[in-house]
N, C-alpha and C positions, 0 to 999 in steps of 0.2 A: 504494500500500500504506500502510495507515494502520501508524502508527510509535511503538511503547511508551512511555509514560512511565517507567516501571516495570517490571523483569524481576523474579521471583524465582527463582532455581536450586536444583536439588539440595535439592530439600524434598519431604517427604513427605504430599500432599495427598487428603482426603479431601473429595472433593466432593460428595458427597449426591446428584449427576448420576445417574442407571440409564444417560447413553448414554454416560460416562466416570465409572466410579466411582474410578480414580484415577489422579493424574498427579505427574511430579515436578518440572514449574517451570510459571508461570502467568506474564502479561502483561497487564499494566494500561493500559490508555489512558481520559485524561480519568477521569471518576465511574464507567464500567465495564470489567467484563474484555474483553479482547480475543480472546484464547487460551487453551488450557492443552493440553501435552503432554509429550513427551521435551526435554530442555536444547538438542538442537540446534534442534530447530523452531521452539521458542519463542527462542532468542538468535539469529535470523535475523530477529526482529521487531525490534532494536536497533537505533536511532538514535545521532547523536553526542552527544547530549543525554540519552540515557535513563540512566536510573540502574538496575544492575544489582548482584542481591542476592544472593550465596552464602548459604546457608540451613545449609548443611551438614550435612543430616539432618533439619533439625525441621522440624514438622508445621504443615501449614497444615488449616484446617475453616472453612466458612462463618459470620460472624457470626453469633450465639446470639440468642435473640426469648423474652423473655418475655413471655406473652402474658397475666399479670393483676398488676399491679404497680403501686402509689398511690405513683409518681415525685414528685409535689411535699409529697405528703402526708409521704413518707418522710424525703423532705429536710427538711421542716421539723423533724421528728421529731429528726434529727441535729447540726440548727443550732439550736435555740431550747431542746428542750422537755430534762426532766429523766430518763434513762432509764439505768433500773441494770440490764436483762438480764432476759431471760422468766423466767428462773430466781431469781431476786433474793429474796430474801426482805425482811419487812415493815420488818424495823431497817435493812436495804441501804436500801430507798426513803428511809425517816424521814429516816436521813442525810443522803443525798444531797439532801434536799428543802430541809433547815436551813443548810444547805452555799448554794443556790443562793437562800436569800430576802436576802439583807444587798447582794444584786446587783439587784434591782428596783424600781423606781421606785413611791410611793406609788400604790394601786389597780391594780397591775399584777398581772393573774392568774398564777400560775405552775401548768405544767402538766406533769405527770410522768405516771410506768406506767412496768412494770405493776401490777397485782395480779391475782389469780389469783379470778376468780368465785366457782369451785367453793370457794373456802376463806373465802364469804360469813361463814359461824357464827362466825370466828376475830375476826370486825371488832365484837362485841356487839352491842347493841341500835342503836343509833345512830354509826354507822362517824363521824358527820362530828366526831363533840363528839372521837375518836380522834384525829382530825388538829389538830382546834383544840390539842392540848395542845403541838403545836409549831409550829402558824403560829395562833395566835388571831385575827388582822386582816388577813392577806391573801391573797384569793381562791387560792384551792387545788380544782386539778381531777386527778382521776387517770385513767388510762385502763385497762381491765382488758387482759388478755393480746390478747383476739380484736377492741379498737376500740367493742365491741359496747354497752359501760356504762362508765360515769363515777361515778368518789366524789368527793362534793366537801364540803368542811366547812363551817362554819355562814358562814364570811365571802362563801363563795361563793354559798350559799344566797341569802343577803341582799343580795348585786349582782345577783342575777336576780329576786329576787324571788318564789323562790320558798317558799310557805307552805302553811299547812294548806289553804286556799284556793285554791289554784293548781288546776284541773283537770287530770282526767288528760289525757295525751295519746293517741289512737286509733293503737292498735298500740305502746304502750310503756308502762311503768311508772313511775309516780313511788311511790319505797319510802315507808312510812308506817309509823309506830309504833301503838301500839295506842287513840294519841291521836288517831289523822288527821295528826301531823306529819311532813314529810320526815324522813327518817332520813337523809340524804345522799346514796342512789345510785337512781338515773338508768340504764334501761335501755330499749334497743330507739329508737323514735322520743322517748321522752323528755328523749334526748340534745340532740334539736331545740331544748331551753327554754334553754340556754347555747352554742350552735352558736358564733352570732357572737363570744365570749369565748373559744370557746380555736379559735378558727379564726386562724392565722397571719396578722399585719398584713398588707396590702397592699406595705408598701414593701422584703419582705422576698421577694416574690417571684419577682424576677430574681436575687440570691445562689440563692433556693432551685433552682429549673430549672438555676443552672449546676453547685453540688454535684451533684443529680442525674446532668446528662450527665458529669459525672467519673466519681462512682460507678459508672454501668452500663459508660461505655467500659472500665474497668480490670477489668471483669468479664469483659470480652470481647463485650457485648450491643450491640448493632447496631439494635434494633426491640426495641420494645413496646406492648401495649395498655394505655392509662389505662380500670381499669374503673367509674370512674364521676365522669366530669369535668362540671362546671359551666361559667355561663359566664367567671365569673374564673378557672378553669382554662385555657379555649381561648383566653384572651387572652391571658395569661402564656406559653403556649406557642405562641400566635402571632408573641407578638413575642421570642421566644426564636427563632424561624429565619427572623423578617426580622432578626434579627439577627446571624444565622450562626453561633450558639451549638448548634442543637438538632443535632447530630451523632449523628441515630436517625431511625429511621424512626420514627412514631407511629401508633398509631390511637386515635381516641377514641372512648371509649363514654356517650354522652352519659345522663344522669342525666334518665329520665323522672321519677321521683321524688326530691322535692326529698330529700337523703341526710338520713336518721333526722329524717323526719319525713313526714306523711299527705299533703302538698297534691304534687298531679301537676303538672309541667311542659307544658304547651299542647307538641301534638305539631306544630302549627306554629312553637312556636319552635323545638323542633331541628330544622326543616327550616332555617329562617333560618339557626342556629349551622353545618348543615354546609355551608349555600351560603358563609355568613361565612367561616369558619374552614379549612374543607376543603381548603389550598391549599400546593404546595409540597413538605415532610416529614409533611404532617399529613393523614390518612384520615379523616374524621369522619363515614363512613357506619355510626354501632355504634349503639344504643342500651343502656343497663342498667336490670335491672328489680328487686327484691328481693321472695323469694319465703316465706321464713322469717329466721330470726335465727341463734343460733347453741350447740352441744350445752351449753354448760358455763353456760348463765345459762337453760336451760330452754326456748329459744326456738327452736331447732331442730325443723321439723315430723319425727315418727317415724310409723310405722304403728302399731310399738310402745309400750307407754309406758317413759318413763323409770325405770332405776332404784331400787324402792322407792316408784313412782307408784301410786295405786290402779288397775288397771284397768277400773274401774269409768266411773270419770271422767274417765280420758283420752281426747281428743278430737281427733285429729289433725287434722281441719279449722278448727277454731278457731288451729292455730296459724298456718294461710295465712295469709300479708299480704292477698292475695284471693284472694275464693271461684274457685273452678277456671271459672266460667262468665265471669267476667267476664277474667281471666286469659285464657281463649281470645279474648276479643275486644282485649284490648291486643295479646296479638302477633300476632293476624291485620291488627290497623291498622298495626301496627310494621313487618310486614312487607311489605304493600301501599305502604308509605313509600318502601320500600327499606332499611330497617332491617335488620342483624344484630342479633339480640337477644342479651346475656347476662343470664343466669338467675342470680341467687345462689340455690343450692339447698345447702344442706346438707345435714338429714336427705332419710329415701331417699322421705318422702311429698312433701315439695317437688320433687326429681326427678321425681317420678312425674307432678306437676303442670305441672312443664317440657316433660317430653314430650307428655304431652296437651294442652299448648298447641299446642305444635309439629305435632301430628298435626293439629289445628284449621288452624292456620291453613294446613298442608297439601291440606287438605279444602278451605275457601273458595277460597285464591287458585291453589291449584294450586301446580306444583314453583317457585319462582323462585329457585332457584339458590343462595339465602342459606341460610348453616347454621349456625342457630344454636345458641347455648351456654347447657351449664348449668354454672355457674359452681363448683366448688369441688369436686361431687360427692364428697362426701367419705363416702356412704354410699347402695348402689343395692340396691334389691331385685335377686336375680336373675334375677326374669321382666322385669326392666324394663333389663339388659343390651344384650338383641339388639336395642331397640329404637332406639339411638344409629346403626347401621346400617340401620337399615330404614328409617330418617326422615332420613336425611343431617342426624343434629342431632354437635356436637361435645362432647367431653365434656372439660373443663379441671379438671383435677388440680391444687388449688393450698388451700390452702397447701403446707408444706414437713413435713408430718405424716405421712410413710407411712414415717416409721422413730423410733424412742421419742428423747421430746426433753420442756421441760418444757409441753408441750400435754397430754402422754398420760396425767397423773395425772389429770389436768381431765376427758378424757373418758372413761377407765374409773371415776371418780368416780359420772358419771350414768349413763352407761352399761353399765355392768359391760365385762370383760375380755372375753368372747366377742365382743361383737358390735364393741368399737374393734379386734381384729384384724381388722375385715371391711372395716377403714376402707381408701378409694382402693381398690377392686377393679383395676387398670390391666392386670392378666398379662389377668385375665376379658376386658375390653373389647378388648383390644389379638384376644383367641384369635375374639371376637365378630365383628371387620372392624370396630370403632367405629372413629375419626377420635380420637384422642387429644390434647391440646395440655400444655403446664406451665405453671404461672403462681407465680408466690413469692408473692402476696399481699403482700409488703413492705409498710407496718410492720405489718399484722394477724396476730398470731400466729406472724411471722417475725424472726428477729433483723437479718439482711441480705438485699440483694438476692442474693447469691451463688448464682450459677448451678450452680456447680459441685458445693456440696454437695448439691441437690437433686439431679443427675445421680446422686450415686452414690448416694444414699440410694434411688431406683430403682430400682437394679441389686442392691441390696445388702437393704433395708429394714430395713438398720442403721443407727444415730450413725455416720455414718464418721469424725465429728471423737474421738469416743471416751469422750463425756460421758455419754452414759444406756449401760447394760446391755442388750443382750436384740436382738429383732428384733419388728418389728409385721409382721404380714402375712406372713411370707416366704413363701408360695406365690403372693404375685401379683408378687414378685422377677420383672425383665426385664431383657435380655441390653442389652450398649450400644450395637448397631446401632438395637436398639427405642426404647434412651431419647432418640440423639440425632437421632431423626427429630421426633422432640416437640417439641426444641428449637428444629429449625430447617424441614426442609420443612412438617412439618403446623401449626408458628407462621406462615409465610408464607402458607399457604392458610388461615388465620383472621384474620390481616389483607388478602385480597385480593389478595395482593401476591404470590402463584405463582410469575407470569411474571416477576418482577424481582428477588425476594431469595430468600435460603434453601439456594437452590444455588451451587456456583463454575460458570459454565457464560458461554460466550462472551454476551454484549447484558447479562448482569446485573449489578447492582449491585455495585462493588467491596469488597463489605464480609465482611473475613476477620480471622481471629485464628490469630496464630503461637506458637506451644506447643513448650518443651523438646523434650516427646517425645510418639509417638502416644498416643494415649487408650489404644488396644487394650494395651499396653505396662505401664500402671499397674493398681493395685491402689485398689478402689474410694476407701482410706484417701489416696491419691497425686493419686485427681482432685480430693477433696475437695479437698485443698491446694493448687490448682493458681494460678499468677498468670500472667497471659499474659504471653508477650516482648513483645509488639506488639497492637494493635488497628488495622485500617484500616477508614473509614468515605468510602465514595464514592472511594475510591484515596490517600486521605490518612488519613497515622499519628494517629489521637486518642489514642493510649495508649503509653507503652512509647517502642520505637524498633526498627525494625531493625537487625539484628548491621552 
């Protein structure tokens, strides 16, 4: 009889199992469970060496999976860069920005966010000569709310080199005045002309991945998807779990396009990255794709047009990254690869483009079993609902916008109020049979990874922290059996990983989070706030500590 490392008792456990939906003490052996049942069955597993845990009531649930979440990007976010809140206003940043230059080294960029797109008109003719009035000499790059565009003022201009002469970039904008000059901001693929200037040193790497795994374990996060890793990504996280730090599961979704910018990645090197890399904690069977931009800088693909747009002149396939033909021939090769795709889709004409890839490459290669993703779906035509079921494609809910926060002025800005309540259909796709997942998008449009407030803002499509007014959506409001299957069964069957995480369930993976009191017990306002007692990863405490 194999002999527990680990008892828990007298806990109240929800296992997301259908063949034990709940039990009240579980047993740990080595990195997975052993058991779970009634206190006698399981303390018949004890050993002289086992360590056994009174629980006394509190709740045990499978480790949480975010399934779209820029982990190193966020951490660097948090260690490096200058950030005063989505909500911030322009004298918060100014500050904060004057505050952190008397700290950096001659020609040192410094880089902060946000600012808010939609409130472009407020920055004048030339946003950058605005910032020069407080850093005149050293490079200054901002990031707006959604990652999506950059302001940067004349010093940074002039370290890149960018002038009246600079061409544009395909698929982004460089702003120009009525002279042909940069006016300072930088959108879409344009980003690409200073990538390497505000892309985090190298030697900051390994700090960054170990905040990271702090952050998610304290969250209670056990597994995520990176959705769009490079390869000084895979390396970083490579040797974060030859070095016994990465205490997550991972997937990566490899970056077929180089990010915010036109030149494609050779689809034989991410076969190399996922042969290289794939090894261990790390899934590297994902690819990413981008398919629009996003609503508050005008780049998100609509059917409709935007707010106050002629419709005359709106063109909804012109805002494709690619035309829809060639689009079907990426993820019919992607998925011939073996590739799960994610789709960044925004508006609901890029969805539509997602899916009729998906149906393509349906049609070519036949069912193989991958399911892939449209990334963010953060607006679906109705006829294009049912189709997330009929095409075994997933539909990832992410950002943390389906309840009023400061995203929602930005897109009832361009959008008007009707159609951003249409925003995250979830109750719709959940009533469809869609396959559901959650993703924070961390730092894009999110303040934290915190899982918890997204859970209830699901259930609620309120602020549950209690900062904005009102409700978005509340007809596609879901109940929390619905929301925390997102979390965790249907995050495990998006990373592949079914059969091993997601569930408390004997051969699986040890990885649990122990909670005051059950979920079903609080008040959406109570999950928001929630800290876990404990986090276990592979049967070992990363968070917390047991009573």
């Amino acid at each position: 009889m194999t002999v527990a490392d680990t008892i828990l008792l007298n806990a109240r456990i929800r296992t997301m199992d259908p063949a034990r939906p709940v039990a009240e003490a579980i047993a740990l052996a080595g990195t997975e469970i052993l058991a779970l049942g009634d206190g006698a069955e399981i303390r018949a597993l004890a050993g002289p060496d086992t360590r056994i845990v009174d629980l006394a009531g509190r709740a045990v649930i499978p480790g949480l999976i975010d399934s779209h979440t820029h982990g190193l990007w966020g951490a660097c976010r948090d260690l490096l860069e200058v950030f005063t809140g989505l909500g911030s206003s322009h004298e918060e940043l100014f500050a904060a920005i004057e505050a952190r230059l008397p700290q950096l080294a001659p020609g040192q960029w410094l880089i902060a966010g946000p600012w808010q797109a939609h409130r472009r008109a407020e920055l004048g003719a030339r946003p950058a000569e605005l910032l020069d009035q407080i850093a005149p000499a050293t490079p200054v790059a901002i990031k707006d709310v959604t990652q999506h565009s950059l302001w940067l003022n004349s010093a940074a201009l002039r370290a890149a080199g960018i002038t009246a002469a600079t061409r544009d970039v395909p698929g982004g904008e460089i702003e120009r005045d009525a002279e042909g000059n940069p006016t300072g901001i930088l959108r879409e693929n344009a980003v690409a002309l200073v990538a390497d200037q505000v892309a985090p040193p190298a030697s900051e790497a390994a700090r960054a991945v170990r905040h990271m795994v702090k952050v998610f374990n304290s969250h209670g996060i056990t597994a995520f998807k990176e959705p769009m890793a490079e390869l000084k990504d895979m390396q970083t996280y490579a040797q974060a779990d030859r070095d016994g730090v990465l205490t997550l599961h991972l997937g990566t979704h490899l970056s077929r396009q180089s990010p915010f910018g036109p030149a494609l990645t050779p689809l034989e090197d991410l076969i190399a990255w996922r042969e290289t890399y794939g090894t261990g904690h790390i899934h590297a069977g994902f690819a990413k794709l981008f398919l629009d931009g996003v609503a508050p800088s005008h780049t998100a693909a609509f059917v409709e047009p935007y707010l106050g747009a002629d419709p005359e002149t709106h063109e909804p396939e012109a805002m494709l990254i690619f035309p829809p033909e060639r689009l079907a021939e990426e993820v019919i090769a992607l998925d011939a690869a073996g590739f799960t795709v994610k789709m960044h889709a925004v508006g609901d004409r890029a969805v539509q483009a997602a899916l009729d890839a998906i149906e393509a490459a349906r049609a070519a290669n036949g069912d193989s079993g991958l399911r892939h993703e449209a990334a963010h779906c953060s607006f679906i035509r109705s006829v294009d609902i049912a189709r997330f079921a009929e095409l075994g494609a997933v539909a990832e809910i992410s950002p943390k916008i389906y309840f009023p926060n400061p995203v929602t002025a930005g897109q009832r800005a361009v959008l008007g109020t009707e159609r951003t309540d249409r925003c995250h259909p979830i109750g719709d796709l959940l009533k469809a049979g869609a396959e559901v997942v959650y993703g924070s998008d961390w730092p894009a449009a999110a303040p934290d990874a915190n899982p918890w407030v997204g859970l209830a803002g699901m259930i609620s499509r309120r602020d549950p922290l209690g900062r904005y007014p009102g409700t978005l959506g509340a007809d596609q409001a879901i109940t929390l059996d619905q929301a925390l299957a997102l979390f965790t069964v249907n995050g495990a069957r998006a990373l592949r990983l079914e059969d091993r995480i997601g569930r408390l369930a004997p051969g699986f993976s040890a990885d649990l989070v122990v909670l005051e009191r059950p979920l079903e017990e609080l008040t959406p306002e109570q999950i928001a706030a929630i800290v876990p007692v404990a986090t276990l990863f592979e049967g070992q405490v990363v968070f917390g500590a047991l009573p």
